[in-house]
C-alpha positions as CSV (number, residue, x, y, z in Angstrom):
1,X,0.0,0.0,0.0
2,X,1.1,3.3,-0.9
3,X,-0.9,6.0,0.8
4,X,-3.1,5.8,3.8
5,X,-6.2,5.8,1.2
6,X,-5.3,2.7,0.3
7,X,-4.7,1.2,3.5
8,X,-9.1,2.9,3.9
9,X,-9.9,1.5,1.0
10,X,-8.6,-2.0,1.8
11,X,-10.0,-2.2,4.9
12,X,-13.3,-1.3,3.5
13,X,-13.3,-3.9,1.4
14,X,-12.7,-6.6,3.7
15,X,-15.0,-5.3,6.0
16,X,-17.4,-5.1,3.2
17,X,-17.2,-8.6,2.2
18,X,-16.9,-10.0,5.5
19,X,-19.9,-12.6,6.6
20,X,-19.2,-11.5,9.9
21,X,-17.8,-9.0,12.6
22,X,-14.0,-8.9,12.7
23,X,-11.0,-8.2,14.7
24,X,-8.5,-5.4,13.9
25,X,-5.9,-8.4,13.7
26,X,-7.9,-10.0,11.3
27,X,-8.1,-7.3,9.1
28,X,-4.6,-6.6,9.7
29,X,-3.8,-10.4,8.2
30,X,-5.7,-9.3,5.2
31,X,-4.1,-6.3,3.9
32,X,-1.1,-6.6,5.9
33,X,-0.7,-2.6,7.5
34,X,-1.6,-1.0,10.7
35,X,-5.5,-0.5,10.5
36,X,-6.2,1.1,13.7
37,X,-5.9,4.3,11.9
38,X,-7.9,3.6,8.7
39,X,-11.1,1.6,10.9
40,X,-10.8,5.1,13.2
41,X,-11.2,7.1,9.5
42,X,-13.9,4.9,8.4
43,X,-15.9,4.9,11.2
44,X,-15.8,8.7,11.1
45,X,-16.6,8.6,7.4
46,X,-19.4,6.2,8.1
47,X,-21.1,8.3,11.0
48,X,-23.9,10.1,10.4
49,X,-24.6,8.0,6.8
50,X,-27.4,5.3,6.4
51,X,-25.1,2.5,6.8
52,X,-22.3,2.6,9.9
53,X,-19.1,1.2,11.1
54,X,-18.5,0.1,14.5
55,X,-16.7,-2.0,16.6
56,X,-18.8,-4.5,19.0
57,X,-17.1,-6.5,21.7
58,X,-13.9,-5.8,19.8
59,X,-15.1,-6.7,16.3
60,X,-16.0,-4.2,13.8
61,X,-18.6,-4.7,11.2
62,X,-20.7,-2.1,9.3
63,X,-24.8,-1.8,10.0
64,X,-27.8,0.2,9.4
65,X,-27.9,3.6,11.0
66,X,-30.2,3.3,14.1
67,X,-32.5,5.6,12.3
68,X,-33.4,3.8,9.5
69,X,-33.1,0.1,10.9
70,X,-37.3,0.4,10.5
71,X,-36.8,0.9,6.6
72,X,-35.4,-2.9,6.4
73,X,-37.8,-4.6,9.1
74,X,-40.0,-7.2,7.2
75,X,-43.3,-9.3,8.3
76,X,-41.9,-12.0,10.2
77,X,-42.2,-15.0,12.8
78,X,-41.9,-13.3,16.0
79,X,-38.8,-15.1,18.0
80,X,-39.7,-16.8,21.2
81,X,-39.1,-14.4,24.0
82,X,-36.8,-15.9,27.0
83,X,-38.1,-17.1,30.0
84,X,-37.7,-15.4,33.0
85,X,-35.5,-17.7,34.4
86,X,-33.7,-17.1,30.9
87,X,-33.1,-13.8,31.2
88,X,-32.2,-13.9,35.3
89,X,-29.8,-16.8,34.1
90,X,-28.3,-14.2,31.3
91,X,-27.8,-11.7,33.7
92,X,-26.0,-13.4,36.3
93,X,-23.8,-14.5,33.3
94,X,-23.3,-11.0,31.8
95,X,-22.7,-9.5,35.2
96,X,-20.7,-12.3,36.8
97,X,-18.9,-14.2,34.1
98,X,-16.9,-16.7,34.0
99,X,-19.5,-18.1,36.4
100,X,-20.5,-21.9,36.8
101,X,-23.7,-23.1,36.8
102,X,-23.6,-23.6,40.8
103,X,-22.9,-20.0,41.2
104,X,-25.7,-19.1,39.4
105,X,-28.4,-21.0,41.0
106,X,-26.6,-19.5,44.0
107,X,-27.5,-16.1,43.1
108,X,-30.6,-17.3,41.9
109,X,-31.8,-18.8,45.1
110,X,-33.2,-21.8,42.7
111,X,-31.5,-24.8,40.5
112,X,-31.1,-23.7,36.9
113,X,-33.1,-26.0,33.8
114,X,-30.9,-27.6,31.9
115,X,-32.6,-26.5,29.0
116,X,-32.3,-22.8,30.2
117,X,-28.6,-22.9,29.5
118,X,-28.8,-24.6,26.6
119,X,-31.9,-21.7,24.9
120,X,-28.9,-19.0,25.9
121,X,-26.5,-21.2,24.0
122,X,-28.6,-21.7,21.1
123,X,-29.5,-17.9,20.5
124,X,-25.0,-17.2,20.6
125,X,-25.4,-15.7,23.8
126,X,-23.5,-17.4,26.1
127,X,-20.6,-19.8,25.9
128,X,-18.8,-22.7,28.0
129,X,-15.8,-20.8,28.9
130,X,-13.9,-23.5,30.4
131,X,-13.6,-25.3,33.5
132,X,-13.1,-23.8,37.0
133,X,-10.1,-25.4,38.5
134,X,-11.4,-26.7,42.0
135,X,-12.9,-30.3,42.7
136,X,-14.8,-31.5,40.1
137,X,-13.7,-29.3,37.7
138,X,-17.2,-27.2,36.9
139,X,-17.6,-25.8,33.7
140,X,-18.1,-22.1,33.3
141,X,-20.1,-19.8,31.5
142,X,-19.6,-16.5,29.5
143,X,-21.1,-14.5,26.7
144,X,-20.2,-14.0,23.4
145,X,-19.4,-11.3,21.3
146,X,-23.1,-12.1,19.4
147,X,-24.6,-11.3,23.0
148,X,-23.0,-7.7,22.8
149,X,-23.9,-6.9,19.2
150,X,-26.8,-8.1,20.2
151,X,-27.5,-5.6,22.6
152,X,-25.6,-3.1,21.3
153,X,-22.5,-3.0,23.6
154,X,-19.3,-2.2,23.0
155,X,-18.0,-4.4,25.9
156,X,-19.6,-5.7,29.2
157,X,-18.8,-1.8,31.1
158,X,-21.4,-0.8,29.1
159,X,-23.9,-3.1,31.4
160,X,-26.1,-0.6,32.6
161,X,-25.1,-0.6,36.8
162,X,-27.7,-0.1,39.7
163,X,-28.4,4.1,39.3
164,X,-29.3,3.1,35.4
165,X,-31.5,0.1,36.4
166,X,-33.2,2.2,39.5
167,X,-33.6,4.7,37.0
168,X,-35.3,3.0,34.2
169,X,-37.7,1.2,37.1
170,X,-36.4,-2.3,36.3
171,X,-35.6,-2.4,40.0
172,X,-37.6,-4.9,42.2
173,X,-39.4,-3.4,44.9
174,X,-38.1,-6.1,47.1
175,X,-34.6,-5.5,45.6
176,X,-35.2,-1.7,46.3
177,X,-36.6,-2.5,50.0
178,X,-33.0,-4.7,50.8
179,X,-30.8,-2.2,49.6
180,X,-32.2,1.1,51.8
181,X,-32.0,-1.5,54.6
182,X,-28.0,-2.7,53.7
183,X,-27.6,0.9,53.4
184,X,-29.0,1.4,57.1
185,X,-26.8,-1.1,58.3
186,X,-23.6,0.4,57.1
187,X,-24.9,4.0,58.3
């Protein structure tokens, strides 16, 4: 490559063609230059245009603008939603991970469905991570970088914390009730 438009223009292309959200060290292995500088250029190109690039859980891939995703929605089968063990289950694995599947019925306060794993696994969301090294050797659980493109995070900090659940009124009442009271406590 002889100019840093080339270098832009190359990793357009790959990104382009790409069936899937990749790393800068992938790119990098496909047109062989530093591309933190060209993805930076591109995504600043992109912004603000009807199709955008961005960098998910360390992958970058190009979508619709936000604004226009409703032009491209079709009539279709509406996905089973998850369970509400599902989603308690997600949680504890996006806000916990690697955790095993002790731990979470631990935080849960109930045992965990096989089959509640394995719907999280299906959808991408969460992955065996390995094994915890203590008797018995547990498996663990973690998400993928599917779960944050799915919900459009960058990376797990962006999980929204206690003020942005409070704030939103996802909060439990009960969950609301026992904090005030731990807060007592430490008064």
């Amino acid at each position: 490559m002889t100019s840093p438009g080339d270098a832009e223009r190359a990793v357009e292309a790959v990104l382009f063609a790409a069936t899937e959200p990749m790393t800068a060290d992938a790119i990098r292995a496909h047109v062989g230059v530093d591309v933190r500088a060209p993805l930076l250029a591109l995504a600043a190109h992109y912004a603000g245009r009807g199709v955008n690039l961005v960098c998910r859980g360390e992958r970058w891939h190009f979508q619709t603008a936000p604004d226009l995703a409703h032009l491209l929605r079709r009539d279709r089968e509406e996905p089973r939603r998850l369970s509400r063990a599902g989603v308690e289950t997600l949680a504890i694995v996006a806000y916990h991970e690697p955790v095993t599947r002790a731990e979470i019925e631990a935080i849960r306060g109930v045992a965990v469905a096989k089959g509640t794993l394995d719907v999280l696994m299906e959808a991408g969301w969460v992955r065996p991570a390995g094994r915890r090294e203590v008797p018995g050797r547990p498996l663990v659980y973690a998400t993928t970088p599917h779960f944050l493109a799915h919900f459009g995070l960058a990376s797990r900090r962006d999980l929204p914390g206690m003020e942005d659940l409070r704030a939103a009124g996802l909060l439990d009442p009960v969950d609301l009730a026992l904090e005030v009271e731990k807060t007592r406590e430490e008064d």
